[in-house]
VOTI-18107 format. One line per field, with one value per residue (C-alpha): chain; x, y, z; residue number from 1. Coordinates in steps of 0.2 Angstrom, whole numbers. Each point is the difference from the previous one (the first is absolute). Layout:
BEGIN
chaine	c(A,...)
c1	c(X,...)
c2	c(Y,...)
c3	c(Z,...)
num	c(NUM,...)
***
This chain:
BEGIN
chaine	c(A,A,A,A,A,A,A,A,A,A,A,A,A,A,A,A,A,A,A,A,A,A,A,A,A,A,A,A,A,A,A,A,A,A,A,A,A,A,A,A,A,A,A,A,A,A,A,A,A,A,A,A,A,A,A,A,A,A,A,A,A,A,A,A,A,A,A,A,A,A,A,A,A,A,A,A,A,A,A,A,A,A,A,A,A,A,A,A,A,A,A,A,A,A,A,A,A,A,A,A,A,A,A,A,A,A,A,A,A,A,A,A,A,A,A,A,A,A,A,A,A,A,A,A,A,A,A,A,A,A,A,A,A,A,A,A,A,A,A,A,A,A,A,A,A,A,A,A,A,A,A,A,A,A,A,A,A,A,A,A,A,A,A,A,A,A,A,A,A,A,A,A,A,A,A,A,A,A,A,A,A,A,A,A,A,A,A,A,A,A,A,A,A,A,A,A,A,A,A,A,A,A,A,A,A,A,A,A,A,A,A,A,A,A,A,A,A,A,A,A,A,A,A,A,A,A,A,A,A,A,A,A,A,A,A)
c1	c(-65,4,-7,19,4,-10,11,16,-11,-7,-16,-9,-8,-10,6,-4,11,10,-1,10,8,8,5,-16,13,1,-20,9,6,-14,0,16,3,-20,4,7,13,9,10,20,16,9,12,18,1,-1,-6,-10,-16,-3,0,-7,1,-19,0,1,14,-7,7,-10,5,-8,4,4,5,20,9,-9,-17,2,-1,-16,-11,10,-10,-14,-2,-13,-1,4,9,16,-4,-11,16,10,-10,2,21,1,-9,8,18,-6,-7,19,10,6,-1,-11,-14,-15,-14,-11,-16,-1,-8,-8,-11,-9,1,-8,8,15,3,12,8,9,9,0,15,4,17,18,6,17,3,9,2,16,6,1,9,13,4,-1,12,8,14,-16,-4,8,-13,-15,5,1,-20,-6,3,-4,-19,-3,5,-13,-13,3,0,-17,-5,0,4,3,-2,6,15,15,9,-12,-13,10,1,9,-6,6,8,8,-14,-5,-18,-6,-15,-9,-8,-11,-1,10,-6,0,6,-2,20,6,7,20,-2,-10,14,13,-11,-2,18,5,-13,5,18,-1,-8,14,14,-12,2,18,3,-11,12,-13,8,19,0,12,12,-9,-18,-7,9,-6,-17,-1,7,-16,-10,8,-2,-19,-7)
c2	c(-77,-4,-17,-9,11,-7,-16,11,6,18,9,13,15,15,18,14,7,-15,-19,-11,-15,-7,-16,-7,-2,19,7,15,7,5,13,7,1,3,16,18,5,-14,1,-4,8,0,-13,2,-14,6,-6,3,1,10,-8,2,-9,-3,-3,-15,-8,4,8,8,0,11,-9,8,-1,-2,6,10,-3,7,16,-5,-9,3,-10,-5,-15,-7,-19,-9,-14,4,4,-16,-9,8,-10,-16,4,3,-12,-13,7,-1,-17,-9,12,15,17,11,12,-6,9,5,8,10,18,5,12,3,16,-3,-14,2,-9,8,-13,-1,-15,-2,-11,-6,9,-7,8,8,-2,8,-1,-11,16,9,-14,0,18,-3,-17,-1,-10,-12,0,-16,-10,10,-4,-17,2,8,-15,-11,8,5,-20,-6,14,-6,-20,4,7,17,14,18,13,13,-9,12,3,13,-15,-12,4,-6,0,0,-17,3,-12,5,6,1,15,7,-14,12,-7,-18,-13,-18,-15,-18,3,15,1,2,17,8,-7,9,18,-2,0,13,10,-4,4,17,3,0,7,13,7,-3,12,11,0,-7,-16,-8,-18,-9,-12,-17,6,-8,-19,1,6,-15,-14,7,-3,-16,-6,5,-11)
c3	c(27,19,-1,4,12,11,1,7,15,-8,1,-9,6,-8,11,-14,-6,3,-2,12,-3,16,10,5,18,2,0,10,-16,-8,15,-3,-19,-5,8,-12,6,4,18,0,-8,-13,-1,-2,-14,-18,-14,-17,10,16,15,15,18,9,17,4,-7,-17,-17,-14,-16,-15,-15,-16,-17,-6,-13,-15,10,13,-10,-7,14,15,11,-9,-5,-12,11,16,-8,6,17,0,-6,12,13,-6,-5,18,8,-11,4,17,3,-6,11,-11,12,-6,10,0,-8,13,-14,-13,0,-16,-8,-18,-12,-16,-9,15,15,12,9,17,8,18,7,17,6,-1,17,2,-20,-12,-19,-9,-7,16,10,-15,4,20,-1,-16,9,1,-19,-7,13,-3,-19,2,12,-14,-13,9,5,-16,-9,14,-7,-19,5,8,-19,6,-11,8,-14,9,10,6,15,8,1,12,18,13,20,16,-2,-19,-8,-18,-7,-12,-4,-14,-8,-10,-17,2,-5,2,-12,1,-4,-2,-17,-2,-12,16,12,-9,-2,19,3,-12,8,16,-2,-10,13,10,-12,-1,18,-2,-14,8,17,10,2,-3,-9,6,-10,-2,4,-15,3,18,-8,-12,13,13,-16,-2,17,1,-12)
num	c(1,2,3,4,5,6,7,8,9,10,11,12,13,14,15,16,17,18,19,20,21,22,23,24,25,26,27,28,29,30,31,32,33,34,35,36,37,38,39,40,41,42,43,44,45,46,47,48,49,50,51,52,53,54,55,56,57,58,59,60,61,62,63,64,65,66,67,68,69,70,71,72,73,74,75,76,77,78,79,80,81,82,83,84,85,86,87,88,89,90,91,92,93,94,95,96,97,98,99,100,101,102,103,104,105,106,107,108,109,110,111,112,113,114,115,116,117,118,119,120,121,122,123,124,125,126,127,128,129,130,131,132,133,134,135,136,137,138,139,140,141,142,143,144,145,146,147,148,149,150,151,152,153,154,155,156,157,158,159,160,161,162,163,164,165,166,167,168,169,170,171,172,173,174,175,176,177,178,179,180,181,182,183,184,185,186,187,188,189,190,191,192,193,194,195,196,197,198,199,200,201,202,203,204,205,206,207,208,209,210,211,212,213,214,215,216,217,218,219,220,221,222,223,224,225,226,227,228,229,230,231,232,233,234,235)
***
């Protein structure tokens, strides 16, 4: 199961209750996260899954289900082929120069049939989520439109398909450069296939008219053409 992770620089090791996959780089962490409970806080970026920031530098993420699963399972999960797939998404976004946290381990434990699953990122500092800079600097908007096309064209040329792309899951850091997070559940396409392209975009920009009708947010005239000329210009 672990076999090619061993070509991207991780280890495995057995802590009951746990077993940690890691970078190979970073032994110290089977210190800090083979311990219950974890140390940190809570982080201030939200998202489907709880998160939490591990001192040092690090952020914890409990994945779990979305939509009508989540109901259901929650956050059991019945493989580790997403996380497992996670791994290589974002080592490969990685290594051709999309931003994007590395994943540092993951943290994982077995129920039964279930696995529950945390992943264990290193920390974008000073950050904040797209969503939350649009209600901080709308005057800004038009620009971070335009960023955001252009990150995510580079993500789809790189055959890259983000199930769960919105606005909550780019971030911007203390210099205005875009990330992208969450890779849970993409997957990777010798070419990503033009009917996934267009579902990513929808997603991406109900996303956004979402928060607007909600009042979270003001679109401002021309947000979509300065959307689709950063798209444009990223490929």
């Amino acid at each position: 199961m672990f076999e090619a992770l061993g070509d991207l620089g991780y280890a495995v090791e057995s802590m009951p209750p746990y077993t940690l996959v890691y970078k190979a780089d970073m032994p110290e962490l089977t210190g800090l996260i083979g311990a219950l409970p974890l140390p940190g806080r809570e982080s201030p970026v939200t998202g489907r899954a709880a998160i939490r920031i591990v001192e040092p530098g690090l952020v914890l993420r409990r994945l779990t289900h979305g939509g009508l699963l989540r109901s259901i399972t929650g956050g059991r999960f019945l493989s580790l082929d997403r996380s497992l797939r996670e791994i290589s998404v974002s080592a490969h976004l990685a290594s051709r120069g999309v931003p994007t946290p590395e994943i540092a381990a993951l943290r994982f434990r077995r129920a039964g049939p279930f696995y529950a699953i945390e992943v264990i990122t290193k920390l974008v500092p000073d950050a904040v989520d797209l969503l939350a800079y649009l209600e901080k600097r709308p005057a800004d908007a038009l620009l971070a439109f335009m960023q955001a096309g252009g990150l995510i064209s580079r993500v789809h040329g790189l055959g890259v398909y983000h199930p769960d792309l919105h606005v909550k899951n780019l971030l911007l850091d203390r210099r205005k450069a875009l990330w992208i997070i969450d890779l849970d559940g993409a997957r990777l396409f010798p070419v990503l296939p033009p009917a996934l392209r267009e579902r990513n975009l929808a997603r991406f920009t109900r996303s956004l008219v979402k928060w607007d009708r909600a009042g979270r947010i003001s679109l401002p005239a021309g947000w979509e053409q300065a959307f689709a000329d950063g798209y444009a210009g990223g490929r």
